[in-house]
N, CA, C and O atoms as a Tinker XYZ file with bonds, in Angstrom:
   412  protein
     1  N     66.195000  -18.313000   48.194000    73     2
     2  CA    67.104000  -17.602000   47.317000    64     1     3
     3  C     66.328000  -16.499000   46.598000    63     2     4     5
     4  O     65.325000  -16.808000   45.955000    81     3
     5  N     66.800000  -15.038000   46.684000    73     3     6
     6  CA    66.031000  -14.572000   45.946000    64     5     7
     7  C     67.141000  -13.884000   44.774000    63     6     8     9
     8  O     68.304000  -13.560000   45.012000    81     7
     9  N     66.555000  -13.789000   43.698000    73     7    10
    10  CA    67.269000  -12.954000   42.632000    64     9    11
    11  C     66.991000  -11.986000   41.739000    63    10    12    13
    12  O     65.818000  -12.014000   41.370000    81    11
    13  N     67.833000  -10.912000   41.133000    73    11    14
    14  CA    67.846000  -10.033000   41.246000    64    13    15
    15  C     68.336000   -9.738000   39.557000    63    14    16    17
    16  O     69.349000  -10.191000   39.024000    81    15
    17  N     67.175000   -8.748000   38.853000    73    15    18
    18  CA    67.420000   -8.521000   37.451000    64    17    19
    19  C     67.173000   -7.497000   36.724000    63    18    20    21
    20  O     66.047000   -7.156000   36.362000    81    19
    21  N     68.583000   -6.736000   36.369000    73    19    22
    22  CA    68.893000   -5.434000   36.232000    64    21    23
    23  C     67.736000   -5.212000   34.946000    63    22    24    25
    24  O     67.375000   -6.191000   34.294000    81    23
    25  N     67.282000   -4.045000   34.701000    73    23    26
    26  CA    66.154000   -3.767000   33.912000    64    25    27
    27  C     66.706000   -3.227000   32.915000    63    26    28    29
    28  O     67.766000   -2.660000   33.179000    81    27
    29  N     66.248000   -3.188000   31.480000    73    27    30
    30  CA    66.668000   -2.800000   30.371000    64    29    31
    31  C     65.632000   -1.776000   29.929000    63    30    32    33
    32  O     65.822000   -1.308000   28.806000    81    31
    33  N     64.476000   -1.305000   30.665000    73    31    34
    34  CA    63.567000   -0.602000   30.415000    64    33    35
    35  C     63.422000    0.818000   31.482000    63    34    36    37
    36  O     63.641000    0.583000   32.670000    81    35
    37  N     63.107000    2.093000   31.151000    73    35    38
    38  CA    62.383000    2.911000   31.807000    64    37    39
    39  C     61.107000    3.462000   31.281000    63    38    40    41
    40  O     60.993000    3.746000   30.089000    81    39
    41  N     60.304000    3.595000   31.996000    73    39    42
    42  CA    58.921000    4.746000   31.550000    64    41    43
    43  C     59.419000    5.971000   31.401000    63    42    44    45
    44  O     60.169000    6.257000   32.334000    81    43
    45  N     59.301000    6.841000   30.574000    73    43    46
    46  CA    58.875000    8.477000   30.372000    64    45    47
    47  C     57.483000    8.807000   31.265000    63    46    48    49
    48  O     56.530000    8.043000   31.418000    81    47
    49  N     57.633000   10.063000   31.770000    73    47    50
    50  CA    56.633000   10.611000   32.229000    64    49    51
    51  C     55.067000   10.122000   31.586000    63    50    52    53
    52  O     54.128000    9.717000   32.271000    81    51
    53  N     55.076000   10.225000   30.621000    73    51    54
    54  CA    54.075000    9.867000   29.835000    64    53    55
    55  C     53.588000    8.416000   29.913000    63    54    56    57
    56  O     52.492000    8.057000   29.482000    81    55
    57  N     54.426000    7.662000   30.459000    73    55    58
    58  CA    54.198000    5.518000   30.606000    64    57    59
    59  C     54.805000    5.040000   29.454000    63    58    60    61
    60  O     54.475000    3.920000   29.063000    81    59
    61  N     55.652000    5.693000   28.823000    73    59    62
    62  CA    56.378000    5.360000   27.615000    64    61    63
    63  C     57.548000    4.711000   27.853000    63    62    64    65
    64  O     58.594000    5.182000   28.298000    81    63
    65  N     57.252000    3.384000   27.462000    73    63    66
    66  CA    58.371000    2.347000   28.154000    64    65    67
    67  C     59.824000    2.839000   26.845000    63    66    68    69
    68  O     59.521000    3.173000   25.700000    81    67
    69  N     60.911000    2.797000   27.196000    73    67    70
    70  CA    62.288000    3.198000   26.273000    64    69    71
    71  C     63.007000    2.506000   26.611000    63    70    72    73
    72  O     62.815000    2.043000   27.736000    81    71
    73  N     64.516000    1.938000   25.655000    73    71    74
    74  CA    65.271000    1.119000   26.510000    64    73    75
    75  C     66.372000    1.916000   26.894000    63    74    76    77
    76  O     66.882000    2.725000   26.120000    81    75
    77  N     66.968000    1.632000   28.655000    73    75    78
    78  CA    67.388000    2.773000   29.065000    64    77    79
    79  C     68.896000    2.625000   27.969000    63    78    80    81
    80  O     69.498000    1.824000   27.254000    81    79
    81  N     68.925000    4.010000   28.466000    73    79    82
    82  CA    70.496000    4.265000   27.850000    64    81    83
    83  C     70.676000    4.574000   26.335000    63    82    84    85
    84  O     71.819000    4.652000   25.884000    81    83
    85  N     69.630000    4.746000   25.558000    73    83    86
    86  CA    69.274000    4.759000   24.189000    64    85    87
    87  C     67.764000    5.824000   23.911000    63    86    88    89
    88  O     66.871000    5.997000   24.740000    81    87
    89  N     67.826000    6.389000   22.599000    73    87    90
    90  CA    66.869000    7.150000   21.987000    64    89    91
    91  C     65.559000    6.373000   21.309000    63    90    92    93
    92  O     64.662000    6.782000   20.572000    81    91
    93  N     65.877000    4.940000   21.945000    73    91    94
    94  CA    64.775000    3.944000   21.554000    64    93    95
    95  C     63.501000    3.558000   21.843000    63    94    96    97
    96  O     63.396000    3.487000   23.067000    81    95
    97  N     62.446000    3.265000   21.272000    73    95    98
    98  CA    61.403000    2.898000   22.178000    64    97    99
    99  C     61.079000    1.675000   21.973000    63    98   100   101
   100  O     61.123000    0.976000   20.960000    81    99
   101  N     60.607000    1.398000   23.476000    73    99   102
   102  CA    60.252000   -0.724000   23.214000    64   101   103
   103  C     59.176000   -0.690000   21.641000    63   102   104   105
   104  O     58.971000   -1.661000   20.914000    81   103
   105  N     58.888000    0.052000   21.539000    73   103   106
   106  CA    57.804000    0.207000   20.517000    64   105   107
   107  C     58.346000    0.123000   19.416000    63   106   108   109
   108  O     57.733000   -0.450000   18.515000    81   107
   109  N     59.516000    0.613000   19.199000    73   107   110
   110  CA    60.310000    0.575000   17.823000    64   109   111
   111  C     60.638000   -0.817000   17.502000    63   110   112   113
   112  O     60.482000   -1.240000   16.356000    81   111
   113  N     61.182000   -1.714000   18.662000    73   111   114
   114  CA    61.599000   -2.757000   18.221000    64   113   115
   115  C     60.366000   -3.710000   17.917000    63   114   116   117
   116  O     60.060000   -4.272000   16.866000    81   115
   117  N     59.694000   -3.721000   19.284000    73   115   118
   118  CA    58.260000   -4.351000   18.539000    64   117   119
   119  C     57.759000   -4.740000   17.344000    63   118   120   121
   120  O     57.461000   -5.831000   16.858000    81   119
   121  N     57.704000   -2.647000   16.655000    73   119   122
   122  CA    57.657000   -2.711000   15.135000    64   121   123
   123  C     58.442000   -3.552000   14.683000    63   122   124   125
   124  O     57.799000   -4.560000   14.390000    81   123
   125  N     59.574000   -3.674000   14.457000    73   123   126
   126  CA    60.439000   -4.528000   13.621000    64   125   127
   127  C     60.611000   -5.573000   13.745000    63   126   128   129
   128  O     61.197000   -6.270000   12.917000    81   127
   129  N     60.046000   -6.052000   15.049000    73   127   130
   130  CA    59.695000   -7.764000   15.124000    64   129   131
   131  C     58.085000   -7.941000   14.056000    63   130   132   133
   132  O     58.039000   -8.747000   13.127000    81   131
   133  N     57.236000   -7.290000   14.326000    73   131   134
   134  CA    56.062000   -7.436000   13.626000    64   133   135
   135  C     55.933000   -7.161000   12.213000    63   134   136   137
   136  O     55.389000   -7.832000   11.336000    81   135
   137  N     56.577000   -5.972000   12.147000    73   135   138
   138  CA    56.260000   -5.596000   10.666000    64   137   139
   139  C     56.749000   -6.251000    9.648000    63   138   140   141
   140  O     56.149000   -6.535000    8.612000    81   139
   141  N     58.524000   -6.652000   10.105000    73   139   142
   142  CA    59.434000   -7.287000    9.385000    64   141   143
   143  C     59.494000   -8.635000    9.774000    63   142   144   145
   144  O     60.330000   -9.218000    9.083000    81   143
   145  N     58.975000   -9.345000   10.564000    73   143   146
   146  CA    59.279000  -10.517000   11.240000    64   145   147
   147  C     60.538000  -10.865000   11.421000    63   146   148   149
   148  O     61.044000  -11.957000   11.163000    81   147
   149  N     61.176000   -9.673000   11.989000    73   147   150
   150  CA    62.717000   -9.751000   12.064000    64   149   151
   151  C     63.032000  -10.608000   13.887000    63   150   152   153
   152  O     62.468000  -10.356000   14.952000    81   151
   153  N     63.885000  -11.395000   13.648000    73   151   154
   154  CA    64.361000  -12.179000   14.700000    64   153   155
   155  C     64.955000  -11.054000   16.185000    63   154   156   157
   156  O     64.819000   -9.872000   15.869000    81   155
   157  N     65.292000  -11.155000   17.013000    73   155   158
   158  CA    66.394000  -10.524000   17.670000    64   157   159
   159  C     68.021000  -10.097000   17.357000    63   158   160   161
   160  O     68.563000   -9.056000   17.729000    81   159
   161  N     68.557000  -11.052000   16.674000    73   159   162
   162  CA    69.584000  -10.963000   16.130000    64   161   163
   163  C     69.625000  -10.250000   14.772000    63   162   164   165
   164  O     70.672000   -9.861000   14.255000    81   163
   165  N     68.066000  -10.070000   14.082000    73   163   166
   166  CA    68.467000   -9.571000   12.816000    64   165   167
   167  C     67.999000   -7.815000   13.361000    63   166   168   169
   168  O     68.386000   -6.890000   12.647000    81   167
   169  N     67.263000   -7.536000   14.492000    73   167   170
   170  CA    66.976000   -6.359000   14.633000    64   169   171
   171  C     68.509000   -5.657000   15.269000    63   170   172   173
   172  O     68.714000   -4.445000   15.206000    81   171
   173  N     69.313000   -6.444000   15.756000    73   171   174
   174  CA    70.518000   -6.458000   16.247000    64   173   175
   175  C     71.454000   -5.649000   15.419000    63   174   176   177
   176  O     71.914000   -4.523000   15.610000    81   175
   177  N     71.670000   -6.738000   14.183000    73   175   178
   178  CA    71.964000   -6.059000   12.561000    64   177   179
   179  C     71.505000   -5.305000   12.106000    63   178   180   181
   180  O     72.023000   -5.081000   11.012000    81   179
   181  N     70.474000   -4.493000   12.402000    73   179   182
   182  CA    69.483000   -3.325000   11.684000    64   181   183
   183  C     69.952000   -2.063000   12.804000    63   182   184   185
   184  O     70.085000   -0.883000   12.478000    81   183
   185  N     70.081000   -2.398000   13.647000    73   183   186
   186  CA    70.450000   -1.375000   14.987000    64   185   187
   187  C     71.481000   -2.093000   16.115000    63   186   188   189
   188  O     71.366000   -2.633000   17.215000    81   187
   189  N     72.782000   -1.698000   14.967000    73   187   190
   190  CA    73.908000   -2.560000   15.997000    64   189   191
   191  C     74.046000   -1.475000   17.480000    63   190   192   193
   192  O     74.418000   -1.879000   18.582000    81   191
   193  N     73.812000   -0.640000   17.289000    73   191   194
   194  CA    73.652000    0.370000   18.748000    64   193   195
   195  C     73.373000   -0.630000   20.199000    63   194   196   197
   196  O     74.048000   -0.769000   21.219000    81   195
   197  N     71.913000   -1.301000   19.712000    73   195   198
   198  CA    71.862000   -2.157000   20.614000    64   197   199
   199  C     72.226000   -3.122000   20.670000    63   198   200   201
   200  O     72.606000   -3.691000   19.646000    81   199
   201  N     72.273000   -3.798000   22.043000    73   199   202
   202  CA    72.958000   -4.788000   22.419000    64   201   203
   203  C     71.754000   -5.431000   22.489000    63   202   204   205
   204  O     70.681000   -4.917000   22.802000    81   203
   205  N     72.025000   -6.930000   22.095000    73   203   206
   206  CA    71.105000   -8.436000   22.083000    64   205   207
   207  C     70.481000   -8.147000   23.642000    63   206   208   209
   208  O     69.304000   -8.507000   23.674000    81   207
   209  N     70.788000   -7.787000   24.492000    73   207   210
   210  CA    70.139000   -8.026000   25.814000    64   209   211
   211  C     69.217000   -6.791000   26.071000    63   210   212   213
   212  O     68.383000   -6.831000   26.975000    81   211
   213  N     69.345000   -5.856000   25.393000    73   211   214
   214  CA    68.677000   -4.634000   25.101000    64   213   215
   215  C     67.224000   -5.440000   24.873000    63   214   216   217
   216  O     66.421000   -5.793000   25.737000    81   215
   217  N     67.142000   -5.650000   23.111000    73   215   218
   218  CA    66.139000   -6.049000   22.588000    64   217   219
   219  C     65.335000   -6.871000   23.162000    63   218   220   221
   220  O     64.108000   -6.781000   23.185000    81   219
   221  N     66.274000   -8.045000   23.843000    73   219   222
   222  CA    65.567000   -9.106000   24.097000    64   221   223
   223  C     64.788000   -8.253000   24.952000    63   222   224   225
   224  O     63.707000   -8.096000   24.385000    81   223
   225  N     64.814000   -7.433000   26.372000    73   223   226
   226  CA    64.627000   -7.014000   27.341000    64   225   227
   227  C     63.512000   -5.994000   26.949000    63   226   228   229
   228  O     62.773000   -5.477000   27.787000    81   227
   229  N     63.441000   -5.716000   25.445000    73   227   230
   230  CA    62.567000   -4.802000   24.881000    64   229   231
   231  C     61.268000   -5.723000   24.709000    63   230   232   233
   232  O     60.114000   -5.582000   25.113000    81   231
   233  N     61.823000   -6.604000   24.043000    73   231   234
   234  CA    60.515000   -7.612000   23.725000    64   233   235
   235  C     59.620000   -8.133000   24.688000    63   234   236   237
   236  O     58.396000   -8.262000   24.711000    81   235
   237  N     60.606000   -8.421000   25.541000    73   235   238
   238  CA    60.374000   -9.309000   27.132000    64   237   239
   239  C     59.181000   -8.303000   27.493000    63   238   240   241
   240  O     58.067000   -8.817000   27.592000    81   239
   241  N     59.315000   -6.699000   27.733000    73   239   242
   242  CA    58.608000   -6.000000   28.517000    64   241   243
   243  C     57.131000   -5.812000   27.533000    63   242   244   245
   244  O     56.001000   -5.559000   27.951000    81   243
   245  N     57.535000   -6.010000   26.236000    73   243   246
   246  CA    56.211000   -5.882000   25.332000    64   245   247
   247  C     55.222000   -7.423000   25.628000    63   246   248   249
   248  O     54.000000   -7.270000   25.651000    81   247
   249  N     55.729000   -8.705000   25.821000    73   247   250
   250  CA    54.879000   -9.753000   25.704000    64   249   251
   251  C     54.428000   -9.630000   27.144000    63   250   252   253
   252  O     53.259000   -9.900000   27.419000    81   251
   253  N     55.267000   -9.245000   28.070000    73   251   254
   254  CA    54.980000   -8.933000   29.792000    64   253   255
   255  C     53.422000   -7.641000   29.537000    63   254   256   257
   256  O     52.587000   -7.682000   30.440000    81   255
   257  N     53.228000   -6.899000   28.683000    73   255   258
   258  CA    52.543000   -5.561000   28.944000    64   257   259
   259  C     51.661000   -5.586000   27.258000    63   258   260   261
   260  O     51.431000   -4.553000   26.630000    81   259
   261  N     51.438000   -6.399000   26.976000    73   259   262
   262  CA    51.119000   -6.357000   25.348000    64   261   263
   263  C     49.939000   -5.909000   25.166000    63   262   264   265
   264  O     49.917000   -5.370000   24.060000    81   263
   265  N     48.467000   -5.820000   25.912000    73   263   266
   266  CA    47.886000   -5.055000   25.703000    64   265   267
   267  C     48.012000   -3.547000   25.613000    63   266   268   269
   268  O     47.828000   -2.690000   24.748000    81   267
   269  N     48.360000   -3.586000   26.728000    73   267   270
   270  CA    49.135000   -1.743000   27.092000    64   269   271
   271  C     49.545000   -1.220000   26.150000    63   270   272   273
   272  O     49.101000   -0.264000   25.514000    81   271
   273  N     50.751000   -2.058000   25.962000    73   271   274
   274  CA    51.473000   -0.970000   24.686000    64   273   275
   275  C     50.622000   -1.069000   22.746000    63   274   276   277
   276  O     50.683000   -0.183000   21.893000    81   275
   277  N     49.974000   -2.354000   22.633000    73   275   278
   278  CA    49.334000   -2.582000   21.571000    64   277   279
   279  C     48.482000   -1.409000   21.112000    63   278   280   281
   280  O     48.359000   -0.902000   19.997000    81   279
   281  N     47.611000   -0.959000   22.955000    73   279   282
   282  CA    46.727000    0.268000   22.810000    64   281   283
   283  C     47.613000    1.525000   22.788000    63   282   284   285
   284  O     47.059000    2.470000   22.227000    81   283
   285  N     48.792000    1.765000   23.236000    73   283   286
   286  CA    49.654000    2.889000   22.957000    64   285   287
   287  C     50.145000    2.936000   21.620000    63   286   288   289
   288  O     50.276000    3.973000   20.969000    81   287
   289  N     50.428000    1.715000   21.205000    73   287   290
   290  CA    50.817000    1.520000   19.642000    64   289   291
   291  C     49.634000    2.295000   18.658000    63   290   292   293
   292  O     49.990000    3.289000   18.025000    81   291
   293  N     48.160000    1.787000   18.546000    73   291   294
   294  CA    47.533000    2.184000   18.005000    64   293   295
   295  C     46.871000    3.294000   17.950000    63   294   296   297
   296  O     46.090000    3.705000   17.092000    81   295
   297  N     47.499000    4.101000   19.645000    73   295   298
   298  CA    46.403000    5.474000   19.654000    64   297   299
   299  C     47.651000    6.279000   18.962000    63   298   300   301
   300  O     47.312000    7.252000   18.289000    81   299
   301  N     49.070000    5.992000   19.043000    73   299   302
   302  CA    50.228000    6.585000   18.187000    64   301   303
   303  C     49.561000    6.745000   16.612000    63   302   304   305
   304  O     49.190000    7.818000   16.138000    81   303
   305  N     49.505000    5.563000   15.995000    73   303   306
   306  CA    49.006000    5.521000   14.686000    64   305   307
   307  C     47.616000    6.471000   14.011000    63   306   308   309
   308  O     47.500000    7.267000   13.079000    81   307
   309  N     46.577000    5.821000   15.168000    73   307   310
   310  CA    45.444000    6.936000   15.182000    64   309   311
   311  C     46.271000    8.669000   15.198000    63   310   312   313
   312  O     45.869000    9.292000   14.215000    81   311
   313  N     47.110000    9.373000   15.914000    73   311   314
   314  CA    47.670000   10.500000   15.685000    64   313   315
   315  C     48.236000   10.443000   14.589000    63   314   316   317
   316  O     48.059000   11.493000   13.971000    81   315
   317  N     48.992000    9.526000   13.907000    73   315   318
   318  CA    49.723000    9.848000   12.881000    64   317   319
   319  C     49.132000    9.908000   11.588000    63   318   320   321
   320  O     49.584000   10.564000   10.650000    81   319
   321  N     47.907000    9.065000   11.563000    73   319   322
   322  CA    47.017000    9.288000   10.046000    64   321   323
   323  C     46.323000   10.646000   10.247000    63   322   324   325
   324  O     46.009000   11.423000    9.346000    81   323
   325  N     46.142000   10.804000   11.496000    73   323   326
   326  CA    44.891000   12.298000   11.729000    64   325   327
   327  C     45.836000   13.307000   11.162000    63   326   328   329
   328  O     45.644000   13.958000   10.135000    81   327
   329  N     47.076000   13.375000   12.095000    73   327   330
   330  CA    48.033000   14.413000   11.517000    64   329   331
   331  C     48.309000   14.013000    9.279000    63   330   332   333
   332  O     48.160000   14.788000    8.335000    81   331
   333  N     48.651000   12.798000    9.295000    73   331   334
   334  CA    48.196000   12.945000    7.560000    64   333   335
   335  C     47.609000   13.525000    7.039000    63   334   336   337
   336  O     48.059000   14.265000    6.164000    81   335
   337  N     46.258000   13.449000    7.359000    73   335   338
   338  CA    45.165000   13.538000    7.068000    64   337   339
   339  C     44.849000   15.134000    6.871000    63   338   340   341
   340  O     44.259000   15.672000    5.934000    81   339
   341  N     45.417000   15.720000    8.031000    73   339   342
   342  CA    45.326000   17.347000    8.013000    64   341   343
   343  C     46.347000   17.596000    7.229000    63   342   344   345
   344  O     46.114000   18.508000    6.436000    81   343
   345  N     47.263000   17.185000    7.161000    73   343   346
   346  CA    48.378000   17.831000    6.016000    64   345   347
   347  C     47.960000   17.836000    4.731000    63   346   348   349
   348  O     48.197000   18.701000    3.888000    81   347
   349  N     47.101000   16.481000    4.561000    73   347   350
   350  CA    46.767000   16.331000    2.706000    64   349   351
   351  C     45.334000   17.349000    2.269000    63   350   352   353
   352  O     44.636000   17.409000    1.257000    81   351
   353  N     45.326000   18.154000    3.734000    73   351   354
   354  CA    43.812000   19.291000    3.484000    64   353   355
   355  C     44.500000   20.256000    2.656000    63   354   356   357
   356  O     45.595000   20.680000    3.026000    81   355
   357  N     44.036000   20.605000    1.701000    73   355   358
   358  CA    44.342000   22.129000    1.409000    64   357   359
   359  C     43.946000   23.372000    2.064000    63   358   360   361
   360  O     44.629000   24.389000    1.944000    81   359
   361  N     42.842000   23.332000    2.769000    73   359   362
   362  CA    42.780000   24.747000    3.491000    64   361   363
   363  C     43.330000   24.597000    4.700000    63   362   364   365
   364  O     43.411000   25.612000    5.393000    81   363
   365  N     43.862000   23.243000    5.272000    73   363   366
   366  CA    44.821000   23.381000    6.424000    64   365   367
   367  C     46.472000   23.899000    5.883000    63   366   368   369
   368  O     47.357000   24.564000    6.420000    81   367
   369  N     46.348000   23.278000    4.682000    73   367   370
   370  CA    47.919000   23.382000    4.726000    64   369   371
   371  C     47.928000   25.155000    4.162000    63   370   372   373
   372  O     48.828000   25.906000    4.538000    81   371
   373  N     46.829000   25.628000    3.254000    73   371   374
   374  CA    46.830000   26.990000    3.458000    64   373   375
   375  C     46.693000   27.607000    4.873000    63   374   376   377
   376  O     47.630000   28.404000    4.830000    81   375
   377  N     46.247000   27.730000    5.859000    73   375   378
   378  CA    46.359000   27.758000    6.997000    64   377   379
   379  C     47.769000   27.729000    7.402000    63   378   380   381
   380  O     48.393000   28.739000    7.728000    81   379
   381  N     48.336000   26.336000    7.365000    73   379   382
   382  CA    49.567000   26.494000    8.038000    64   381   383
   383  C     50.881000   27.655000    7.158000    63   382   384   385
   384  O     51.909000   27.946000    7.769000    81   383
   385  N     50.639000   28.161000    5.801000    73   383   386
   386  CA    51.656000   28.515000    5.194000    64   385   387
   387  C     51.388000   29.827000    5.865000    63   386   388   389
   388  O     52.336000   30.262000    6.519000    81   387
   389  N     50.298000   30.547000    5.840000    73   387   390
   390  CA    50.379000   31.746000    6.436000    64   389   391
   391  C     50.766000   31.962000    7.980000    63   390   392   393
   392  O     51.143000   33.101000    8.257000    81   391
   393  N     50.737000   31.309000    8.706000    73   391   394
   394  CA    51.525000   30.860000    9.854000    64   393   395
   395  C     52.982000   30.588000    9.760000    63   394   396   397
   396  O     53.474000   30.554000   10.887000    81   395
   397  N     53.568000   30.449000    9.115000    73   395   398
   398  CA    54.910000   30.228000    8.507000    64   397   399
   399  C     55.188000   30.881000    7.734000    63   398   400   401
   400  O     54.620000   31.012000    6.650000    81   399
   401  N     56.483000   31.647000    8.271000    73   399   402
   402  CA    57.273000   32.615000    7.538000    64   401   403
   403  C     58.074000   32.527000    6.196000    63   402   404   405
   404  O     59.166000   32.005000    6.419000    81   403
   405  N     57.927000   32.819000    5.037000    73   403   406
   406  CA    58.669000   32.370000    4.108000    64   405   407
   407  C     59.768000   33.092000    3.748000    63   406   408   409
   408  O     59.795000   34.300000    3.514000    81   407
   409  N     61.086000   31.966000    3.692000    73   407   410
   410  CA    62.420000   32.871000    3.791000    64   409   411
   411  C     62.730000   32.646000    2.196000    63   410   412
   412  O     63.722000   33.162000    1.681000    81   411
């Protein structure tokens, strides 16, 4: 017998797993299982958009791939403090104003 199980996930060009049919990333829900120790059903309630078989199918592909995405998770974060980090410069953010037009 073999069987057969429709996928709740695609990659982006990039290996960026998303759940199809949505502006979501397995990564988002992740977060909100971890950060919040939110159940399936309560991430459900936080983002009725998705459907319970969504998430689950989100999670499923994160404990299936958890290094992978753990290291995609953290090189995300690593960009997002660097980008902080340059914003809270003053001669970057002087930099960026003269680059930007003021209306």
């Amino acid at each position: 017998m073999v069987a057969a199980f429709a996928t709740q996930i695609e990659l982006d060009a990039s290996g960026v797993p998303w759940i199809v049919g949505t502006r979501v990333k397995v990564a988002e829900v992740v977060l909100d299982k971890l950060a919040h120790g939110w159940s399936p059903e309560e991430i459900h309630l936080q983002h009725p958009h998705l459907s319970l078989a969504q998430i689950h199918g989100a999670l499923t592909y994160y404990y299936e791939n958890q290094l992978e995405l753990d290291a995609q998770m953290a090189g995300e974060l690593r960009e997002s403090l660097d980008l902080a980090e340059r914003l809270a410069d003053p001669a970057w953010q002087q930099r960026l104003a003269q680059l930007t037009p003021v209306r």
